[in-house]
N, C-alpha and C positions, 0 to 999 in steps of 0.2 A: 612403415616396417617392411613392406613389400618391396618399395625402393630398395633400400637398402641391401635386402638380401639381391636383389636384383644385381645391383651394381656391385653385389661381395664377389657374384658368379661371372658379371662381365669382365669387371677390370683385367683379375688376371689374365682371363682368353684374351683381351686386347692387347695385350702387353707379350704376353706367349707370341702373338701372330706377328708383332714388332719387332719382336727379337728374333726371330723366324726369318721377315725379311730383310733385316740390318746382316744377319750372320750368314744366310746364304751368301750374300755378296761382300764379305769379307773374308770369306776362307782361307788359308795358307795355301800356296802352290803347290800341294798335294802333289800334282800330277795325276794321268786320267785313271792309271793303273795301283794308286796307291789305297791299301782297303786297312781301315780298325775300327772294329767292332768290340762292343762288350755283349757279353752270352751268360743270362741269367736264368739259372733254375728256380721253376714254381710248381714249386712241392705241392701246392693243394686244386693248380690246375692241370698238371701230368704237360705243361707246355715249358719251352724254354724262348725268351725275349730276344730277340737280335736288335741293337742297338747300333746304326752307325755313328758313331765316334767323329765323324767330319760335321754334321749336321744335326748331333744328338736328338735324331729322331728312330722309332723303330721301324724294323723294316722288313721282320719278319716274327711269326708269329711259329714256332714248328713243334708239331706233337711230337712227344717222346714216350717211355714208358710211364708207370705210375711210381707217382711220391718222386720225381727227381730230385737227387740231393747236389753230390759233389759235382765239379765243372773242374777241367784243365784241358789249357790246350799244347797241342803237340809245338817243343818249339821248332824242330825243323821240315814240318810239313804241312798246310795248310789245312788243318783240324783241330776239332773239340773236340770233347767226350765228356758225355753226360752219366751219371751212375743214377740208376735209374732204383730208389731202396722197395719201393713195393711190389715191383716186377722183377729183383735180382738180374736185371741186365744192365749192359751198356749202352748208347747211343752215340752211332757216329756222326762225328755230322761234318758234311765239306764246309770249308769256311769261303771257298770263291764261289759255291753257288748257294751260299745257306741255305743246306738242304740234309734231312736224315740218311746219311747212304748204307748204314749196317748197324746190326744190332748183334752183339757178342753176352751171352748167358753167362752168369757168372755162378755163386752161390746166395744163402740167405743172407739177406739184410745186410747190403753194403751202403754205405755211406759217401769215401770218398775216393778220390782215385789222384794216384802222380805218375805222370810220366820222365822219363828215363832222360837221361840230359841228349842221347844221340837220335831220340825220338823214337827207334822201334820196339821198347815195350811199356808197356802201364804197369799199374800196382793195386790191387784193389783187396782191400780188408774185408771180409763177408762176415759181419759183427751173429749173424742168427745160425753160423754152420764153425766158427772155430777156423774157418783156414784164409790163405789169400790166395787169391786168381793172379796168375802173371800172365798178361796180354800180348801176345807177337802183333803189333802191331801192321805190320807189311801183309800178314794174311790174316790180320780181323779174327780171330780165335786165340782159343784158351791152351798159352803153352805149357803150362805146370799148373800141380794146386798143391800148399803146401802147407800142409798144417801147423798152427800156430796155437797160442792161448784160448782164454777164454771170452768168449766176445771182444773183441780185434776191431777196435774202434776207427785206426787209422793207418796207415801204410806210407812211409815216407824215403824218396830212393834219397843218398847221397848223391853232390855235386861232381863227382867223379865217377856216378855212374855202378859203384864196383859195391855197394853195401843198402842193403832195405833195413828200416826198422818198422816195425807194428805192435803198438801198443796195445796190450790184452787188457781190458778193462776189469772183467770178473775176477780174474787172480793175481792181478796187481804186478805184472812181470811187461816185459818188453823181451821179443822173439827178435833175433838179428839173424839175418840172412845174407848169404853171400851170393850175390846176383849172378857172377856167372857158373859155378854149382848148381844153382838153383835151391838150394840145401839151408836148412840153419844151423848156425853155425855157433849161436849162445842163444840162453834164453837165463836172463839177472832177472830179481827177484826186485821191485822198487819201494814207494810209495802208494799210497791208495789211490784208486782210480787214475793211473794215468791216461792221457788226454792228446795233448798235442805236445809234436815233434820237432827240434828245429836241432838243424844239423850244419857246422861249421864250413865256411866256403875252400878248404882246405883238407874238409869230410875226415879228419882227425877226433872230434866229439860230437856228441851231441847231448840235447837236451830236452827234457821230459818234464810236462807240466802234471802234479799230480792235483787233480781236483776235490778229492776226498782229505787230504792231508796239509794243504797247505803249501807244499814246496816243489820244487823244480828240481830236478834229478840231475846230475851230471855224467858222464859214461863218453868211455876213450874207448874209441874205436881201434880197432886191431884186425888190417890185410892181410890175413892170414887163416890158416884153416885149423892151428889148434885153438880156437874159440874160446878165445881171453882175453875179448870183449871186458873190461869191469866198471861197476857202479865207481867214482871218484867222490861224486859227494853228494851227499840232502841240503840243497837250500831252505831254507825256511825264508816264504814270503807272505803274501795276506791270504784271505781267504778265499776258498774255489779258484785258484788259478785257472781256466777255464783254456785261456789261448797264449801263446809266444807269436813274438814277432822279434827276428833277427837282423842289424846293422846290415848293410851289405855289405861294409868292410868288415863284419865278422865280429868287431869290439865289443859290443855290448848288446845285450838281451832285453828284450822284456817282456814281463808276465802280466798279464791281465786279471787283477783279482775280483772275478764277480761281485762276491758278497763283502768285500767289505771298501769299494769306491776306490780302491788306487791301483796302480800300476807301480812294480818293483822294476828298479834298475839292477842287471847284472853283469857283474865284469866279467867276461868268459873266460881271460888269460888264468886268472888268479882262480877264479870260481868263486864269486864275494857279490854279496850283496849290497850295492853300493848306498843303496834309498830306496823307500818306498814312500809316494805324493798322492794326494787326493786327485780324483781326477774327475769325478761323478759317479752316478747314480749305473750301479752295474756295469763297470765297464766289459767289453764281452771281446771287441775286434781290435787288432790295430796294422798299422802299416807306415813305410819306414821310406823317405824319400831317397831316392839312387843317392842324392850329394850325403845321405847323411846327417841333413841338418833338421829336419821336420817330424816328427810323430802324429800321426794320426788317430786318434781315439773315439771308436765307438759307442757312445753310453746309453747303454739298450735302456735302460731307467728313466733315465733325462730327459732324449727326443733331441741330443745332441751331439756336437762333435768337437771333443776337445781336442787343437791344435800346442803338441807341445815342446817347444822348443831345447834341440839336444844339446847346442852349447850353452844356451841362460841355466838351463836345466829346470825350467817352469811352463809354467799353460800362459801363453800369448792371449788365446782369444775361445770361445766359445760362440760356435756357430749351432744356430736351429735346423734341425731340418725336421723328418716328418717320425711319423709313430716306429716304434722301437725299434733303430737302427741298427743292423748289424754286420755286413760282409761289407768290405772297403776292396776298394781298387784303384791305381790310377791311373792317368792315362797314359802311351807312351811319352809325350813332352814333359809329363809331369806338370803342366798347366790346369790339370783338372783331377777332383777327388771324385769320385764315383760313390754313391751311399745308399744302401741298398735298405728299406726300411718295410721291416720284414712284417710289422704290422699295416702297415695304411697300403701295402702293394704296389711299390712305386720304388724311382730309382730318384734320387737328389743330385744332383751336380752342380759340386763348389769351384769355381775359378778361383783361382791364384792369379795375381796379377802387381804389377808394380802402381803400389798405391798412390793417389792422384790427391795433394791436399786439398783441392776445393771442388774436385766432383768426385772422388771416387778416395774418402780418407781413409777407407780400412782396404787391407792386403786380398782379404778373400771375402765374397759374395755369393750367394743364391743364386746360379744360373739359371735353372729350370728343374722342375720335379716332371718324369716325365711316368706316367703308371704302364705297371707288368703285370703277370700274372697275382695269384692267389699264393699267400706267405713265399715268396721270393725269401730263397735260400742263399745261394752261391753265386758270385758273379767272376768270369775270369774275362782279359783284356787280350786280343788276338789282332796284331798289324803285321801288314807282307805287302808286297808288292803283286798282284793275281796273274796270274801268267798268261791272261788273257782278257782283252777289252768286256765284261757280259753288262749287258743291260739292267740296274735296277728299278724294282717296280715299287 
């Protein structure tokens, strides 16, 4: 028996160290200046995981404030930011020297944060004070705070930059703001418990998962300032729609229904629900490959990850990975699924690969489990080129 356990504990270290050396020495010609990292929040260790992406090892370890929840990173300037929920701050952090360089106070109990498509300001929901923080990014402080609903779950800017929405959770409304007023500009009356955000690449609609109710909201956005903003329609989908994950060509939706194992397809054009498929045990995350062809599904229940195919219109495959998976990412090539497994504290990584019929018959594999902090929350994916050679240690 002793064996045994012995050899449960060695093989994978021998096998990890193997793969270690085969993949150092296969790397893509990066170049010496190219940096991609993934940056995970660990809510129960007040730390955030640096991850380099070239050698899927970490590489740094950086305290933040307490309970960090949300992650985003800036896209046009070499930064993260962390929303720190038990300290009501922010955390800066440079991404060329993974390092914390400021911290911006925010209000009670924020959760998550988005930044602005031309990278100088943030968005942050303070679910325990009723308002949101908008962040001036360039001087690291708080440029407005603007009251909104009642516990203010989530903050989400349009692709254009020019429209915020924030979901108010206790009164069942969604606050719309006009980003450069700073002002809101409608606040519609929805579903219960609305949840998460997803806003059209065209920033024309968006959509509202209600958790309490079953359905997904519709609502046409209107550039303008007499604030007629309107609800279009109630979807009815399965139960606790929890999260949206949007096409990135914009066609179609989909809702994540906790409680009752599937995911709803939705046609954005028409506003229709096209189907609703099994798909496991809680599904909670998902994420949408650049081509459009792939869904990725997090089944917090399960301990797994259904991969489901957007033209067959079915689940391909079922991959394992570790204790109850939930934030997804991927990488920039899109060669690799990120899976962040918010029970066992560890991050999973699935290769995508063109499958090999006699050594290699399935499409995607187990690369490496690699652990982070304590219940890892959020994970966001950050590459650039560093504007200078630095040393990592």
């Amino acid at each position: 028996m002793r064996k045994f356990l012995l050899l449960a504990v060695l093989i994978p270290l021998v096998l990890a160290a193997g793969w270690y050396y085969f993949h150092e020495r296969t790397l893509p010609g990066y170049g010496p200046l190219y940096r991609e990292y993934a940056y995970i929040s660990n809510g129960k260790s007040n730390t955030v995981t640096v991850i380099d992406l070239r050698s899927f090892r970490p590489v740094r370890t950086l305290q933040v404030g307490a309970e960090p929840t949300g992650v985003a990173a800036n896209p046009k300037r070499n930064e993260v930011y962390v929303v720190n929920s038990g300290s009501s701050n922010v955390s800066v952090i440079d991404a060329e020297q993974n390092k914390v360089v400021a911290t911006i106070g925010v209000y009670g109990r924020p959760f998550f944060i988005d930044v602005s498509p031309d990278g100088h300001r943030a968005y942050v929901a303070n679910s325990g004070s009723n308002n949101l923080s908008v962040l001036d990014l360039d001087r690291r402080s708080v440029a407005a705070t603007l009251h909104v609903g009642a516990s203010p779950g989530l903050a989400r800017v349009s692709p254009d930059g020019s429209t915020v929405i924030v979901t108010n959770r206790a009164d069942n409304t969604v606050s719309i703001i006009d980003a450069a007023r700073l002002a809101v500009r409608s606040a519609i009356n929805l579903c219960i418990h609305p949840e998460d955000i997803a806003i059209l690449p065209d920033s024309t609609k968006a959509f509202i998962s209600c958790s309490g109710s079953g359905q997904v909201a519709s609502i046409e956005l209107k550039k303008n300032d007499l604030g007629n903003d309107k609800l279009l329609a109630l979807l009815d989908v399965g139960k606790s729609p929890v999260s949206l994950a949007l096409k990135p060509d914009g066609g179609e939706l989909v809702a994540f229904n906790f409680d009752a194992g599937t995911i709803s397809i939705i046609e954005t054009t028409p506003d229709e629900v096209s189907g609703s498929y099994l798909v496991g045990a809680q599904p909670t995350r998902g994420v949408v490959s650049l081509d459009n062809s792939r869904l990725y599904i997090s089944n917090f229940g399960s301990d797994n990850i259904a991969v489901y195919d957007i033209d067959l219109g079915k689940i391909i495959a079922y991959l394992p990975v570790g204790t109850r998976p939930d934030a997804l990412a991927l990488s920039q090539n899109q060669n690799y699924l990120l899976v962040l497994d918010s029970g066992s504290g560890d991050l999973a990584v699935i290769q995508k690969r063109q499958p090999n019929k006699k050594f290699e018959p399935s499409e995607y594999s187990l690369l490496t489990i690699i652990p982070v902090g304590m219940q890892p929350n959020q994970i966001v994916v950050k590459s650039f080129r560093a504007t200078k050679l630095i040393e990592e240690r």
